[in-house]
N, C-alpha and C positions, 0 to 999 in steps of 0.2 A: 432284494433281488440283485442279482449281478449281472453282466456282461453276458449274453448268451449267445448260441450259436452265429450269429452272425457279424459278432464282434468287429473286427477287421475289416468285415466286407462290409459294410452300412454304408457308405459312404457311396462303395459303386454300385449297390441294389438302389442306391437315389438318384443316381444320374444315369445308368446305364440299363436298367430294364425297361423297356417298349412303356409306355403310357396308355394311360386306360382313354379312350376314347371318348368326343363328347359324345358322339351318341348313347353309349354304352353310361357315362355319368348322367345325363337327362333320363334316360330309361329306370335308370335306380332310384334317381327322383322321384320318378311318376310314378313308381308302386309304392307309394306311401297315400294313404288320402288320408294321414293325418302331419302334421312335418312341426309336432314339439318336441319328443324325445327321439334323435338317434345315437346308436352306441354302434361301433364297429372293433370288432373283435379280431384280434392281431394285428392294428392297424398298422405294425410296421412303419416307416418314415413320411405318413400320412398319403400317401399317392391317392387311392378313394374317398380316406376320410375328408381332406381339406377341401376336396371339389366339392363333394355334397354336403358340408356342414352349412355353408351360408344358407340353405334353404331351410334350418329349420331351426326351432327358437332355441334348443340347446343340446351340442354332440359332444359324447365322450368316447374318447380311444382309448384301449387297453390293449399293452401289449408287454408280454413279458424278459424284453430284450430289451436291455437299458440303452444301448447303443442305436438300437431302429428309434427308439426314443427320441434319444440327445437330435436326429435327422429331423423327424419332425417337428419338435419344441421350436428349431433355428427356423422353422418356416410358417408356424401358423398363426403368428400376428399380421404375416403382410397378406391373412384372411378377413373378405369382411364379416365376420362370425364376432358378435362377442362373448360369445357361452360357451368355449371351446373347452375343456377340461382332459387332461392326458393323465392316464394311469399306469404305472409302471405293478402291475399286476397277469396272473393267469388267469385267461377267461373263464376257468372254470370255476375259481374264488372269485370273481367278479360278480361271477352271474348268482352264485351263491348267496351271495350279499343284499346282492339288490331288492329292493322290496317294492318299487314305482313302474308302474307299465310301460310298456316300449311302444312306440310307434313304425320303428324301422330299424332292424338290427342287422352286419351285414359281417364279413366276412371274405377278404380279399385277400387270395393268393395266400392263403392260412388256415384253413381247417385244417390240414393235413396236420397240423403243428398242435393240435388237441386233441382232446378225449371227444371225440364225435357224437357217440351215445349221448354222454354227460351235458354235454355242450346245446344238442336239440333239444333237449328235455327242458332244460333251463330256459334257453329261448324259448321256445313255446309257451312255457307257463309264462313266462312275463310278458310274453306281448299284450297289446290291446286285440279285442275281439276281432278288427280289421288289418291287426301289423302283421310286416313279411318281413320275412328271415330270407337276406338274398347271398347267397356261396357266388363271387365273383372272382374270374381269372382267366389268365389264358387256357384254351383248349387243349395246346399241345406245349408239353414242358422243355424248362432247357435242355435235358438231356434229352430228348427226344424228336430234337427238330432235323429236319430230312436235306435242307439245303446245302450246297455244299459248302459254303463254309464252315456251318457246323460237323460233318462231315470229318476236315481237315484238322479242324480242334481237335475229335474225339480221336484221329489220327494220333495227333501228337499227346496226347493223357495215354493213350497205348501204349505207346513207345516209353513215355516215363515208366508207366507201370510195368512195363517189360523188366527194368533193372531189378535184379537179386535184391536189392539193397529198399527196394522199396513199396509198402505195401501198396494194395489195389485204393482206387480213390474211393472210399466211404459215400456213395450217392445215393445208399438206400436206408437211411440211417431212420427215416419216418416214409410209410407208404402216401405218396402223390396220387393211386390210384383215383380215377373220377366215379370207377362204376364203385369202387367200395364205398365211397360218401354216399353212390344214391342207393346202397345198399343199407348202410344206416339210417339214411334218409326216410325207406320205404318201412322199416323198424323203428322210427319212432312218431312223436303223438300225431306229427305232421303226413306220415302215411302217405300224399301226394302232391306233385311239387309240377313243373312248369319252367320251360326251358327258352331262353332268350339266347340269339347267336348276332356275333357281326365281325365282319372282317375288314381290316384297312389293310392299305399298301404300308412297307416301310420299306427306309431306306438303310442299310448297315454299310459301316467304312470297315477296314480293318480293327482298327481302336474299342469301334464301338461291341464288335466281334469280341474279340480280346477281356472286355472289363465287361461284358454282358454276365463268361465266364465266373469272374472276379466276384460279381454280386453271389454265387450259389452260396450258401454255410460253409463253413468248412473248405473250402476249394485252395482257397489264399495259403490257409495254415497248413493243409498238405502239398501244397508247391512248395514250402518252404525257399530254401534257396537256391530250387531250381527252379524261381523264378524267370529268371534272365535268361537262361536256355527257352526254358518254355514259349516264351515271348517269341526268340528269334526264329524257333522253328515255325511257331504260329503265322511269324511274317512271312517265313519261304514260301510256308503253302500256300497261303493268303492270296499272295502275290499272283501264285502262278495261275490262279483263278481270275483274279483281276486285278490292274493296277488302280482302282477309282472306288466301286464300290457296286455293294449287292443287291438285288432288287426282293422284295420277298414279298408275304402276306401277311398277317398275322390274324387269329382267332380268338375271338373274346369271345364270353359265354359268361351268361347269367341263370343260376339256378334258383329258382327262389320258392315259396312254400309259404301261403294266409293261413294264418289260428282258424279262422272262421267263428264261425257261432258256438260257442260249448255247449257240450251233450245233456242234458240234463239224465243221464245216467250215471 
């Protein structure tokens, strides 16, 4: 595999997007009542997977971005996990492979980045009778956040995209939708699912404004080098909103979905 969509940015999707909350990581725990196999799918720079691997006798991450990778590797020995295994693979060849039952399979801030159909099917059939398949993320996406300094940003990517010389910024390159996951969701063998919500406060500076941006796919490599404009205008507006920093809320959500008992049909 090689270097994929997030190349570049990996580095600030590991420092600069909002953190999964402990509530929200004890809650993913607790829907396991078994805790020997988890597997989490597109674990990306491990942000969900290293919180909940210590809880269970052995996790494996697949993800098929070498560079969300390389983020994670640098951080999951200072976990106390010793069964941690990272796979630089597609969930979809992953789950294809696998032949050992799951206990907890999860999926953070990454379905959208697979074959969904492909992807349920396969969870499902490897779970244990009692394991859950939990779709974790924020509720409301980067581009769609209402505050004003997002606002201001989306100001200044206008204004770039305004120049003759340069195309519009690619942000719909894979659908984010939440209703078309539980649209698949309701299509396949899991048929019914269960929905967990929690919100914390957070705090944003400008900076953290700025390289929240930074972490999207692709966003870096279409700034190109209008980097540096982009930045100063982000600070003007930035600015004239606040000199300190922004108060906001943020929405976590957990969708999750038990195999249950199989049908003897």
């Amino acid at each position: 595999m090689t270097n994929g969509p997030y190349n570049i940015a990996a580095g600030f999707y590991d420092q600069f997007r909002p953190a999964y909350p402990v509530e929200l990581i004890n809650f993913v725990i607790g829907l396991a009542s078994k805790r020997d196999e988890y597997v989490d799918l597109g674990c990306g720079t491990g942000a969900l997977l290293l919180k909940v691997a210590p809880q269970f006798r052995r996790t494996v991450g697949v993800d098929a971005d070498r560079s969300m990778l390389q983020q994670a590797t640098a951080k999951w020995r200072c976990v106390e996990c010793e069964d941690v295994v990272l796979i630089e693979q597609k969930a979809e060849d992953y789950l294809a492979l696998r032949c050992t039952p799951l206990d907890l399979v999860t999926a953070g801030r990454s379905i959208h980045w697979m074959d969904q159909p492909c992807v349920m099917r396969r969870v499902h059939d490897l779970l244990n009778p009692d394991g859950v398949f939990a779709l974790v993320g924020d509720r409301v996406s980067l581009w769609d956040r209402t505050s004003g300094p997002f606002r201001a940003i989306r100001e200044v990517i206008a204004n770039l995209e305004g120049r003759r010389d340069r195309p519009h910024l690619p942000v719909a390159g894979k659908d984010t939708s939440y209703q078309l996951t539980l649209q698949h969701l309701r299509e396949s063998p899991f048929r019914e699912y269960k929905r967990w919500d929690c919100a914390v406060e957070y705090v944003w500076d400008a900076e953290r404004v700025v390289k929240y941006f930074y972490s999207a796919s692709g966003f870096l490599t279409w700034l190109g080098p209008d980097r540096q404009a982009f930045e100063d205008e982000a600070a003007m507006l930035l600015g004239r909103l606040s000199s300190d920093v922004f108060h906001d809320v943020i929405e976590f959500g957990v969708t999750f979905c038990r195999r249950g008992p199989q049908s003897d049909s």
